[in-house]
MMTF fields as JSON, N, C-alpha, C and O atoms, coordinates in Angstrom:
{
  "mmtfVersion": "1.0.0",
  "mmtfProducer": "UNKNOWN",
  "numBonds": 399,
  "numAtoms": 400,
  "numGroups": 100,
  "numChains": 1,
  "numModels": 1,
  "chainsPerModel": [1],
  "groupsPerChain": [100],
  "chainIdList": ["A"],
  "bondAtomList": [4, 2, 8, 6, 12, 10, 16, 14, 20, 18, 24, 22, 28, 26, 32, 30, 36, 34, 40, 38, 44, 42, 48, 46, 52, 50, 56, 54, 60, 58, 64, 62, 68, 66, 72, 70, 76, 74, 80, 78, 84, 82, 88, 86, 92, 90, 96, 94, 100, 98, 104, 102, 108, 106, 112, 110, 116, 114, 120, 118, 124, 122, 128, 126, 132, 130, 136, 134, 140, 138, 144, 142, 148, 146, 152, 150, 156, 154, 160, 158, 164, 162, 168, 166, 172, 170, 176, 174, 180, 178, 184, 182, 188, 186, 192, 190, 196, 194, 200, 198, 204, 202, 208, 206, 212, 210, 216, 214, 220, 218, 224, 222, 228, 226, 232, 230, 236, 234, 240, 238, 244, 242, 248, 246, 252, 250, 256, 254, 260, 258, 264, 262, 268, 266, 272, 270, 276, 274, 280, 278, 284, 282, 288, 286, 292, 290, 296, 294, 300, 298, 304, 302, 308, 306, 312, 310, 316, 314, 320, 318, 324, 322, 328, 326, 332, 330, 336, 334, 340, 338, 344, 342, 348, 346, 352, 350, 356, 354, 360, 358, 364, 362, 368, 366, 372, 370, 376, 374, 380, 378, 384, 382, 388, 386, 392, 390, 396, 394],
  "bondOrderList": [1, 1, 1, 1, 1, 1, 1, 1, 1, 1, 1, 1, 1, 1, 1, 1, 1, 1, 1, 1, 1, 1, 1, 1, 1, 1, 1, 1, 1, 1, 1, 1, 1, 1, 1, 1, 1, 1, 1, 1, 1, 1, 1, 1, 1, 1, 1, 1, 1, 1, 1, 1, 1, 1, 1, 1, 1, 1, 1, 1, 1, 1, 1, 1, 1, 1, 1, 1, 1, 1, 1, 1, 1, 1, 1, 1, 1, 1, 1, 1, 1, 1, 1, 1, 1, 1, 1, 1, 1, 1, 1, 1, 1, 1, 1, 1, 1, 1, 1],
  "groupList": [{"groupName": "UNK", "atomNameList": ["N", "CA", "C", "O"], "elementList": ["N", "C", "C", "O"], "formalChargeList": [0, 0, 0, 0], "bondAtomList": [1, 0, 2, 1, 3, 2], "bondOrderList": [1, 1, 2], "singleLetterCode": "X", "chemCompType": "L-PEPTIDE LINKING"}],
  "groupTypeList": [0, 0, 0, 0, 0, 0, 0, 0, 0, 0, 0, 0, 0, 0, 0, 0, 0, 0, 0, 0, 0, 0, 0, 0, 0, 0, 0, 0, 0, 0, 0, 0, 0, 0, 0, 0, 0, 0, 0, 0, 0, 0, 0, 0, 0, 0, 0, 0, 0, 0, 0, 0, 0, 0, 0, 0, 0, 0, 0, 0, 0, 0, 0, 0, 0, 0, 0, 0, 0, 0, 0, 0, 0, 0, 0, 0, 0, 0, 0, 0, 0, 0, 0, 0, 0, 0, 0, 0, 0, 0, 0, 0, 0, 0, 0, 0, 0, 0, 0, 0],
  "groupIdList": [1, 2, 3, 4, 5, 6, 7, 8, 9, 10, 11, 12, 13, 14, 15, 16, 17, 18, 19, 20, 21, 22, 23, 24, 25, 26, 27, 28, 29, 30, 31, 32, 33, 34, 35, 36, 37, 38, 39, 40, 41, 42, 43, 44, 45, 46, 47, 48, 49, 50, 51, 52, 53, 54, 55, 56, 57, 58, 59, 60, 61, 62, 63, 64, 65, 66, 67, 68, 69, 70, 71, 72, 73, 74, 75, 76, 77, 78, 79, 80, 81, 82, 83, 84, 85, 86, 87, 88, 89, 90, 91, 92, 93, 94, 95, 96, 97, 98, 99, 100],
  "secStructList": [7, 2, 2, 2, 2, 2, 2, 2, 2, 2, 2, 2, 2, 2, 2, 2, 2, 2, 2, 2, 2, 2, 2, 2, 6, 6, 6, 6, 3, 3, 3, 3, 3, 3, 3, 3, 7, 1, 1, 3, 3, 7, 7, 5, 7, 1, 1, 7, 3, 3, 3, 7, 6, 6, 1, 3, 3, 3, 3, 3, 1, 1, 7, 5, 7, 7, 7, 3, 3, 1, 7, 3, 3, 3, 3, 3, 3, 3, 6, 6, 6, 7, 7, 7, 7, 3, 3, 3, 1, 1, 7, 5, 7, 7, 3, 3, 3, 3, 3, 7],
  "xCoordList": [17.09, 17.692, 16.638, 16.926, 15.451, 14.367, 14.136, 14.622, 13.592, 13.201, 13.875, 13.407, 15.986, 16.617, 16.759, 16.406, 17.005, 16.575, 14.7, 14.271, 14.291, 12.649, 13.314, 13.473, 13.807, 14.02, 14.995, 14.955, 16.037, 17.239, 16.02, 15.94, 15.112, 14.678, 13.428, 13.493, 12.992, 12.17, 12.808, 12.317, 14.044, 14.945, 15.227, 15.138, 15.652, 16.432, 14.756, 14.769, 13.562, 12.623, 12.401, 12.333, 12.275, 12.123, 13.124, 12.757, 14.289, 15.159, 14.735, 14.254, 14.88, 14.495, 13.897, 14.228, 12.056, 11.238, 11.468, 11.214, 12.14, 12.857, 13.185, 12.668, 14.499, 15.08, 14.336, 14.375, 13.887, 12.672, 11.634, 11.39, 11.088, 10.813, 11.11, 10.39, 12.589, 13.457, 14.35, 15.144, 14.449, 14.676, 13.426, 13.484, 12.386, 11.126, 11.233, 11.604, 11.089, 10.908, 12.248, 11.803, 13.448, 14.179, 14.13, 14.621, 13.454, 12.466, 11.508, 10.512, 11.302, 9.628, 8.239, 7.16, 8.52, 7.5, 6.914, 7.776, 5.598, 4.819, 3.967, 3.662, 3.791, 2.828, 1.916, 1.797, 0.476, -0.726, -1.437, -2.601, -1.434, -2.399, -1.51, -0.57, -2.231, -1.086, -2.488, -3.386, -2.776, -3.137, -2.478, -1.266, -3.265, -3.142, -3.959, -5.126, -3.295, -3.351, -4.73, -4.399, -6.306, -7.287, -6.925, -6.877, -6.654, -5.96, -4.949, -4.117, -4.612, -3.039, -2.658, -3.371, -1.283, -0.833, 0.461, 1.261, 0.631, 1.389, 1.733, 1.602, 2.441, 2.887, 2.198, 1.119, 3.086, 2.465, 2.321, 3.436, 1.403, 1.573, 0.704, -0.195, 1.399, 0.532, -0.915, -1.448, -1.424, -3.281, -3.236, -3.403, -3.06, -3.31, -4.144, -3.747, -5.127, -6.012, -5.705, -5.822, -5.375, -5.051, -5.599, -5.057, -6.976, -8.0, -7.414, -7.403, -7.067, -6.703, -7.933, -9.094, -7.38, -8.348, -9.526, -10.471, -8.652, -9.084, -9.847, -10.369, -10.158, -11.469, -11.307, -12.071, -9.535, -8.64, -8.603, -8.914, -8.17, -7.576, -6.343, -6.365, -5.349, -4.01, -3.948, -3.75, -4.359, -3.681, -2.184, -1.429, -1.968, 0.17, 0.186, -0.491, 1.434, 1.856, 3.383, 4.122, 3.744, 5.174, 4.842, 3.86, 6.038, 5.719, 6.653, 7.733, 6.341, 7.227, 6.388, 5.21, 6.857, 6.721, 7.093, 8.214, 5.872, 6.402, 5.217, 4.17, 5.38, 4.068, 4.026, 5.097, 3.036, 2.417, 0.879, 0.09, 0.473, -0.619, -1.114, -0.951, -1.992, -2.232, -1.05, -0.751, -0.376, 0.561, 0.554, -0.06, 0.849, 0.984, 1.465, 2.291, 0.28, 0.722, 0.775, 0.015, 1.973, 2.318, 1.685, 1.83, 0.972, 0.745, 1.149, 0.777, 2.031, 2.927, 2.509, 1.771, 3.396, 2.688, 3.577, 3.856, 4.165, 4.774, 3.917, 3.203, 4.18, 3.02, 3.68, 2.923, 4.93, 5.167, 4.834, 4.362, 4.899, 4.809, 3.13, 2.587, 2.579, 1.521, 1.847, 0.792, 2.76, 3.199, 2.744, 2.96, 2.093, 1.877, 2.746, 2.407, 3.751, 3.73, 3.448, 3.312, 3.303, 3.07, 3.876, 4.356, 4.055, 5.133, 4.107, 3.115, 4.381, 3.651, 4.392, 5.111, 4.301, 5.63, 7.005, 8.089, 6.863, 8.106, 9.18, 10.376, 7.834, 8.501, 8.102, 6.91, 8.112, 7.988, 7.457, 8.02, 6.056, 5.417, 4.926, 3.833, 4.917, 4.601, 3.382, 3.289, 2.074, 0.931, 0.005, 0.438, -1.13, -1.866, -3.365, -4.066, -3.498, -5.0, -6.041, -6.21, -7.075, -8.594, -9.461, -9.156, -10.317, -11.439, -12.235, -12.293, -13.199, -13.685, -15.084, -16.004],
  "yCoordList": [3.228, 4.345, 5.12, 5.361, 5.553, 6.449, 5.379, 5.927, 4.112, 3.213, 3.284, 3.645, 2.84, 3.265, 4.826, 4.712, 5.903, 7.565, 7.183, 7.335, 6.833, 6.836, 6.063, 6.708, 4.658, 4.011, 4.682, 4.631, 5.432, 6.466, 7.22, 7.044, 7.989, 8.965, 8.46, 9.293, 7.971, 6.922, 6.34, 6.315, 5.982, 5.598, 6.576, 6.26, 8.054, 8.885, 9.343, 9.405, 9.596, 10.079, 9.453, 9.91, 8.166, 6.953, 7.242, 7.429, 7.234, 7.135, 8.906, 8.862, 9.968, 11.093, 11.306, 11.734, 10.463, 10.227, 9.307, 9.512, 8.034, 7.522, 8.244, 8.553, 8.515, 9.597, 10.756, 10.967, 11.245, 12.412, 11.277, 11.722, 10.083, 9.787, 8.682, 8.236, 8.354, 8.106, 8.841, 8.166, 10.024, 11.393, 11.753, 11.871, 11.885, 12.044, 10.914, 11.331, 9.719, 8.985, 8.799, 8.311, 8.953, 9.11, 10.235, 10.353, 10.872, 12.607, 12.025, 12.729, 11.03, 10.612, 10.374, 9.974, 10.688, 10.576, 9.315, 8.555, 8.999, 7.563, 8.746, 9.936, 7.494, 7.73, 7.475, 6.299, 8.585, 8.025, 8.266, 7.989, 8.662, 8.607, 8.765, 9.513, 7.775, 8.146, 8.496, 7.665, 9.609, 10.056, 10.398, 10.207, 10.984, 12.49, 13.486, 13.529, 14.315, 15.57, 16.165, 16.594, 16.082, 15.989, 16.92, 18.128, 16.416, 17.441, 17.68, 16.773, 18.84, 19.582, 20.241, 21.02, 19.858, 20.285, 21.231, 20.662, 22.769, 23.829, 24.28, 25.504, 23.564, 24.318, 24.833, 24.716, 25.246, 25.853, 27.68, 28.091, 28.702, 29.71, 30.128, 29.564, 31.121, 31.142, 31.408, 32.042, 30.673, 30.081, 29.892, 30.913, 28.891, 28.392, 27.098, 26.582, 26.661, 25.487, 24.305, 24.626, 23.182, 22.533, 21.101, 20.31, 20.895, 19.499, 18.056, 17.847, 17.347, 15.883, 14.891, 15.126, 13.602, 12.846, 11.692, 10.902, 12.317, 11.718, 12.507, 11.781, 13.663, 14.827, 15.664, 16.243, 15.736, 16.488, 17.901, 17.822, 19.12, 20.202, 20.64, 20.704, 20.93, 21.207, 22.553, 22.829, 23.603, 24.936, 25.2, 24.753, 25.923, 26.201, 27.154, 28.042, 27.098, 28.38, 28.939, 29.691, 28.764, 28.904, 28.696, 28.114, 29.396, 29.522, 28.836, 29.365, 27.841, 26.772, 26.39, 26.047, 26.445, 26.055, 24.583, 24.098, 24.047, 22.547, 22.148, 22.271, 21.541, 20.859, 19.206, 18.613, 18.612, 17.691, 17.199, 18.106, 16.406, 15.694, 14.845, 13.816, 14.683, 13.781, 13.339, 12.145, 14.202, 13.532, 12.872, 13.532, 12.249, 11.085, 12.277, 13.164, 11.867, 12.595, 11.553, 10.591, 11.92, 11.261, 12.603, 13.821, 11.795, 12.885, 12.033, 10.865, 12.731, 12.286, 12.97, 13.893, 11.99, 12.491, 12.25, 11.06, 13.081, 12.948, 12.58, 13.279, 11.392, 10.687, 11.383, 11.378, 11.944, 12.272, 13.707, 13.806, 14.999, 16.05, 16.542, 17.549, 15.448, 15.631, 16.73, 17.233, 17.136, 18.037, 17.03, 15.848, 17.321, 16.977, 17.551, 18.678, 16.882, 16.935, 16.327, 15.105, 17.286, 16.736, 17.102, 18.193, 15.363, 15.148, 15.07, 14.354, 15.905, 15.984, 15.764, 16.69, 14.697, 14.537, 14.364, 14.531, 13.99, 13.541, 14.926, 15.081, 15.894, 17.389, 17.864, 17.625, 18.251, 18.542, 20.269, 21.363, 19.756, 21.339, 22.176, 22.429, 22.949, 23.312, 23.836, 24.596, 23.738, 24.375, 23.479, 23.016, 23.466, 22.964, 21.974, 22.415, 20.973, 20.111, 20.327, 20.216, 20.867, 21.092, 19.338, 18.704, 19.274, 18.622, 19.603, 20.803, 18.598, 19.425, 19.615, 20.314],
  "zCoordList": [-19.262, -18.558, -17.771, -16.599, -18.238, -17.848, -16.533, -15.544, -16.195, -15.376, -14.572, -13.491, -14.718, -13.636, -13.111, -11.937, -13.273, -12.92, -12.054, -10.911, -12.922, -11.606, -10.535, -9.499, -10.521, -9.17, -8.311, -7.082, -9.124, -8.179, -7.484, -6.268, -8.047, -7.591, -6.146, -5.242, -6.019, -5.893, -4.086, -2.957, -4.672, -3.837, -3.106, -1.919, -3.333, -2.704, -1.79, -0.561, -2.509, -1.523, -0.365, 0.777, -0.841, 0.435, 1.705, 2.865, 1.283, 2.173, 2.935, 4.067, 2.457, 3.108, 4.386, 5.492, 3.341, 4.506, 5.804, 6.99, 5.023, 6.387, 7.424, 8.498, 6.668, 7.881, 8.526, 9.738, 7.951, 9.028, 9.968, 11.09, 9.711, 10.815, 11.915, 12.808, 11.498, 12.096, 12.829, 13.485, 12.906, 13.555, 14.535, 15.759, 13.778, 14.91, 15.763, 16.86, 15.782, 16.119, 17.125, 18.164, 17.226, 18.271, 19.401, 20.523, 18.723, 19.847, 20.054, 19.888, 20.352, 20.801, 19.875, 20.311, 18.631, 18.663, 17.834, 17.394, 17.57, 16.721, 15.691, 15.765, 14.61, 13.514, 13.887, 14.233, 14.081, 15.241, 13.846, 14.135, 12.334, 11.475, 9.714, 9.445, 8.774, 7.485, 6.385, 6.519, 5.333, 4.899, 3.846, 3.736, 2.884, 1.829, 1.802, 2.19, 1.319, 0.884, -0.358, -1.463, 0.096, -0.803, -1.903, -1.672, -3.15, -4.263, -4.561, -4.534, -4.925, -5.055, -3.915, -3.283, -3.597, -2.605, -3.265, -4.008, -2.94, -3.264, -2.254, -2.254, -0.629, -0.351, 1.247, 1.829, 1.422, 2.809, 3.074, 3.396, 3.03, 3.281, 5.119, 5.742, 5.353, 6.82, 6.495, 5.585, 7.604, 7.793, 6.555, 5.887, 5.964, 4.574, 5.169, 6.214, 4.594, 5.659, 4.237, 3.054, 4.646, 3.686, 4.068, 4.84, 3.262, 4.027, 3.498, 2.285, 4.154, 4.302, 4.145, 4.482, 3.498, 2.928, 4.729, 4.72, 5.87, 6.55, 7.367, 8.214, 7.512, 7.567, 8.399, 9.171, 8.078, 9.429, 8.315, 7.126, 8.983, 8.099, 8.744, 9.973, 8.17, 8.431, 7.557, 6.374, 9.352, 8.986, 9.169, 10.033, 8.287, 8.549, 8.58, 8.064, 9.563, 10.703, 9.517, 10.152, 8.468, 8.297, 6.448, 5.988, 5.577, 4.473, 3.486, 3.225, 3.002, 2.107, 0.731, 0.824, -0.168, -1.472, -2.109, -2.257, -2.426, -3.292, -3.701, -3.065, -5.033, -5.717, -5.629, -5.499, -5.686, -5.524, -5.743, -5.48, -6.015, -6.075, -5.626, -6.281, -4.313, -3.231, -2.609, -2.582, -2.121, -1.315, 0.084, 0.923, 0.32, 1.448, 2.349, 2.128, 3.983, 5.029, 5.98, 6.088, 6.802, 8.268, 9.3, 9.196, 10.264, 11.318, 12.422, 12.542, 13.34, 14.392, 16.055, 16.4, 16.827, 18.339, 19.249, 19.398, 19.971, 21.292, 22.515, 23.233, 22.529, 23.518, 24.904, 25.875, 25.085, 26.402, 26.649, 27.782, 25.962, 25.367, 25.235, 25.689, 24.458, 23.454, 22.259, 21.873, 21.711, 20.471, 19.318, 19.584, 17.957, 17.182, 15.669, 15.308, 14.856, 13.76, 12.702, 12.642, 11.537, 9.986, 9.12, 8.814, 8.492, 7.101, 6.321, 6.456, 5.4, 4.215, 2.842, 2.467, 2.091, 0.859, 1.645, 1.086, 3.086, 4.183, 4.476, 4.726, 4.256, 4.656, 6.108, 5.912, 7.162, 8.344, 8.151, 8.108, 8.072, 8.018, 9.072, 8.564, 10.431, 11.209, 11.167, 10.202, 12.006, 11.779, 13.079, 14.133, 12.629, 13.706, 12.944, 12.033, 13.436, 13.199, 14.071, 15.285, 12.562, 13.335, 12.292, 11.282, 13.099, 12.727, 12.095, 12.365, 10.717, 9.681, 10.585, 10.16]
}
């Protein structure tokens, strides 16, 4: 029982993230980098600087709550635009990427 509940659950995230970048991805945009989250990730508060395992930092502009542990980041790109977003745990967090 415990094994099937992990694969429901498992299942339902997958599909989420799908869909958010299958949604981006009909707005234009590509996955130009896939990462995590160096540490614990709690969340987004404004200018909260939150350093990525690929030596990017992702400050956030907007205030959301969720726990995690190295979570998997999508960073995305409107190649027509140039607008950049980030899924973080396949959440769409608004903010901006500096180099460390």
């Amino acid at each position: 029982m415990k094994v099937f509940l992990t694969l429901i659950f498992f299942t339902i995230c997958s599909s989420a993230v799908a869909s958010d970048l299958e949604d981006l991805a009909k707005q234009g945009y590509a996955v130009v980098d896939k990462t995590y989250v160096s540490g614990e990730f709690e969340g987004c508060d404004f200018d909260k600087q939150i350093p990525l395992a690929n030596g990017l930092i992702f400050v956030c502009s907007v205030y959301s709550y969720s726990y995690s542990y190295q979570p998997e980041v999508f960073i995305l790109k409107n190649y027509q635009y140039g607008d950049v977003k980030v899924l973080i745990n396949g959440q769409n967090y608004n903010g901006k990427l500096y180099r460390r």
